[in-house]
N, C-alpha and C positions, 0 to 999 in steps of 0.2 A: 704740753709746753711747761715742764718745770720750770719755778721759781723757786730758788733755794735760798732764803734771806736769813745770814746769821750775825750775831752781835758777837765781840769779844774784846777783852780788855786791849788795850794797849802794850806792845813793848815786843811785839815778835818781827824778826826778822822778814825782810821781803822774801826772803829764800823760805822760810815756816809759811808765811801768807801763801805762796804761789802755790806750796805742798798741798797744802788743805784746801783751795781752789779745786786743785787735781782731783784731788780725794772726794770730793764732793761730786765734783761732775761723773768721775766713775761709778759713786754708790748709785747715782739715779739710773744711770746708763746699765748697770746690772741688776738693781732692784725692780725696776720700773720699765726697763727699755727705752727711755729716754733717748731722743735721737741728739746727738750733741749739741749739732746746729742749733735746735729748739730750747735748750739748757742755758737758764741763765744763774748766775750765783752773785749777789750786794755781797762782799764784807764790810762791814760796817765797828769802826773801834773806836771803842769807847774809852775816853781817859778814864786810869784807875780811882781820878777824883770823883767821876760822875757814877761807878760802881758802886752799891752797896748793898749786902744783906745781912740781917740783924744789926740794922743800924749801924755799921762799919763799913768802911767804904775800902776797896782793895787798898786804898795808899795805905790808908790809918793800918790796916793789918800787917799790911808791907814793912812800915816803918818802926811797928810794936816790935816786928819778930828780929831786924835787925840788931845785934849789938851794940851797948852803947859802949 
């Protein structure tokens, strides 16, 4: 009974979310033989506020590469 739990930033589309849903429950289903029924998948998203690595958090990156 997979549990597939993944973090991602904020700011995709429900039509990108549902995509990757998909996509996930087939990788388990053909790597694993995961039977569907028993497949579960959290997305869990995280504002780009609460994101950070090397101390920059996705906004701060976001808003550095924008043009002023």
């Amino acid at each position: 009974m997979p549990l597939i739990d993944v973090s991602i930033a904020e700011g995709r589309s429900p039509e990108q979310l549902r995509a990757l849903i998909s996509a996930l429950h087939s990788a388990a289903e053909e790597s694993v033989g995961a039977v569907p029924e028993n497949t579960t998948v959290i997305l869990r998203e995280v504002p780009t506020t609460h994101w950070s690595k090397a101390d920059r958090t996705i906004a701060e990156r976001n808003s550095a590469a924008e043009p002023r």
